[in-house]
C-alpha positions as CSV (number, residue, x, y, z in Angstrom):
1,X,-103.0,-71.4,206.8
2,X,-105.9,-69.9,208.6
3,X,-106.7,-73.2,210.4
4,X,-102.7,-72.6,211.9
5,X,-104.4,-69.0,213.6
6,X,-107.3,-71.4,214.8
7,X,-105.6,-73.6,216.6
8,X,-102.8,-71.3,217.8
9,X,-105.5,-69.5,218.8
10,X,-107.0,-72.3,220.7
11,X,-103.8,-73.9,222.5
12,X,-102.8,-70.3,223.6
13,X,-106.0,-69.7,225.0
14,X,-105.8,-73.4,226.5
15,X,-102.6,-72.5,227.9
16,X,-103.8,-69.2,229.7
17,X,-106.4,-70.7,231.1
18,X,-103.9,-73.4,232.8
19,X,-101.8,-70.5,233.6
20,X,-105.1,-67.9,235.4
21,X,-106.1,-71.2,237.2
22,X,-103.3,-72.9,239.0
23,X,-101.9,-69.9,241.0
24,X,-105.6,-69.8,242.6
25,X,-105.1,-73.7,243.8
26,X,-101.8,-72.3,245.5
27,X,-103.9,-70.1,247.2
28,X,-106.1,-72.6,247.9
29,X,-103.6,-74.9,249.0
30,X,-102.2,-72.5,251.6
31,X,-105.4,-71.0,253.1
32,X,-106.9,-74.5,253.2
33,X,-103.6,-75.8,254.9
34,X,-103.4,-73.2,257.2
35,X,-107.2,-73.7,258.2
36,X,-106.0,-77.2,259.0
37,X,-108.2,-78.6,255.9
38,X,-106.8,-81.5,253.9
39,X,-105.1,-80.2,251.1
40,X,-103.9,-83.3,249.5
41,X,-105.8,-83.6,246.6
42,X,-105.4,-79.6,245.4
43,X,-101.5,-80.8,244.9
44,X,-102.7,-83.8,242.2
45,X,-105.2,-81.2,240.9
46,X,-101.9,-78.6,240.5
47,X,-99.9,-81.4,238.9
48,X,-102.3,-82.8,235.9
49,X,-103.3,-79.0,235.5
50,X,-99.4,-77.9,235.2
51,X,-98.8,-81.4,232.8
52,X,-102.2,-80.6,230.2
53,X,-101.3,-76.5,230.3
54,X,-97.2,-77.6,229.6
55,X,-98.4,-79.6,226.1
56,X,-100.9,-76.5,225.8
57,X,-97.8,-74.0,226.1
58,X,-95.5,-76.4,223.5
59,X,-98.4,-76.6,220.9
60,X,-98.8,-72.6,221.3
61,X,-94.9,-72.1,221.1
62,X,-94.7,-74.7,218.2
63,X,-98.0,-73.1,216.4
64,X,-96.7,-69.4,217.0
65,X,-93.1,-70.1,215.4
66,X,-94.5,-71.8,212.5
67,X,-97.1,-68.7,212.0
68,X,-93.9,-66.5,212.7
69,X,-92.0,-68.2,209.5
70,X,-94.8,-68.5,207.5
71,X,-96.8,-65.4,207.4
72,X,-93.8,-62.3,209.7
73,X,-90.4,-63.8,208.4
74,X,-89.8,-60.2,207.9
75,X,-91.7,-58.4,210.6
76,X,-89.5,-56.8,213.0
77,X,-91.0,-54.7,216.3
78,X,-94.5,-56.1,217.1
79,X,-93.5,-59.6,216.5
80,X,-90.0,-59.6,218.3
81,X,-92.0,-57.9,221.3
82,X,-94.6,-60.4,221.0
83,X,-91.8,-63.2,221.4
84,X,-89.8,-61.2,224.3
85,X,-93.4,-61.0,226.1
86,X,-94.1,-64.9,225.5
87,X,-90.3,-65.3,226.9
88,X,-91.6,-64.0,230.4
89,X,-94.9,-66.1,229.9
90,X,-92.4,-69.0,229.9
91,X,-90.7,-68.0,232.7
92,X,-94.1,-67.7,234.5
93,X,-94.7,-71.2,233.5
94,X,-91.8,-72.5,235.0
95,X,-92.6,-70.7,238.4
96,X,-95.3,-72.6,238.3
97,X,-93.9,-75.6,238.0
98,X,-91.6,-74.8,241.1
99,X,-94.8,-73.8,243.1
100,X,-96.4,-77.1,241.9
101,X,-93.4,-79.2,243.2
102,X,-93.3,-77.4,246.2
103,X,-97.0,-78.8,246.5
104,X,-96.3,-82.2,246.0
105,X,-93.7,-82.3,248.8
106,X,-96.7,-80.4,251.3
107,X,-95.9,-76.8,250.9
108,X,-95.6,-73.6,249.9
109,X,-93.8,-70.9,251.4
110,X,-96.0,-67.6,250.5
111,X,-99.5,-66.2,252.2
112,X,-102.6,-66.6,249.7
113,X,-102.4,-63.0,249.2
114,X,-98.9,-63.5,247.6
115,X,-100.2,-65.9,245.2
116,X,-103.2,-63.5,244.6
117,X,-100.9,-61.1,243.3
118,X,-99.1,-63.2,241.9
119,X,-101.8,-64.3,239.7
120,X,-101.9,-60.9,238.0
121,X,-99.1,-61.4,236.1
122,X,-100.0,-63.4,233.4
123,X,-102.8,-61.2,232.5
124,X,-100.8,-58.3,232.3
125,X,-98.3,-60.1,229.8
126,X,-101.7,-61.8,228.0
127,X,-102.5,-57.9,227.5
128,X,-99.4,-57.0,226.1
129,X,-99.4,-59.9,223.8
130,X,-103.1,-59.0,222.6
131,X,-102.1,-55.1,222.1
132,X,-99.0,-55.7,220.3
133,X,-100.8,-58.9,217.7
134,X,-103.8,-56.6,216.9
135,X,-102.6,-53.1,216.9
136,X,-99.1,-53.9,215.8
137,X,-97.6,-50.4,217.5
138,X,-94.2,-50.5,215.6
């Protein structure tokens, strides 16, 4: 069962990574369209990025039940945070995926500052997923 924490471990990491990086294209994508750059190929890079980090996010999901049943059937505060906090990560995800379509059709409606900030988010939920797995508060 410790090769199930391995690759959880791996596809969630795999996943963030996906999830740090594509916001920055966005804000590539505007500042380099505004500039008057061609921008054409940050959208394909935004859409293979979004399609590996969406079978990254599944495996993660998939890996993180099966560790929930297997080893926390019982556990109750830390691990029903934990899945609250992955809930927003989802939601993140799928902004994402809005932002990338948006891409594909030639915009985005924001200033790269927006998606600066905007990038911040998943490492403040990566945070509180980190706290709550290895300090287990409640």
């Amino acid at each position: 069962m410790l090769w199930l924490k391995v690759f959880h471990i791996l596809f969630m990491m795999s996943w963030m990574a996906g999830i740090f990086y594509l916001p920055r294209i966005f804000v590539h994508f505007v500042e380099g369209k505004d500039a008057g750059q061609d921008v054409v190929r940050l959208a394909v890079m935004a859409k293979k990025l979004y399609q590996f980090m969406t079978i990254m996010m599944m495996l993660a999901v998939g890996s993180g039940l099966a560790l929930w049943f297997i080893y926390f059937p019982d556990a109750t505060g830390w691990v029903h945070a934990k899945i609250a906090v992955v809930g927003v990560l989802i939601v993140y995800h799928l902004w994402t995926k809005r932002r990338m379509k948006e891409m594909q059709e030639g915009y985005l409606n924001h200033s790269g500052v927006y998606y600066r900030w905007a990038n911040e988010i998943p490492l403040f939920l990566a945070l509180a997923i980190i706290i709550l797995v290895v300090l287990k508060p409640f």
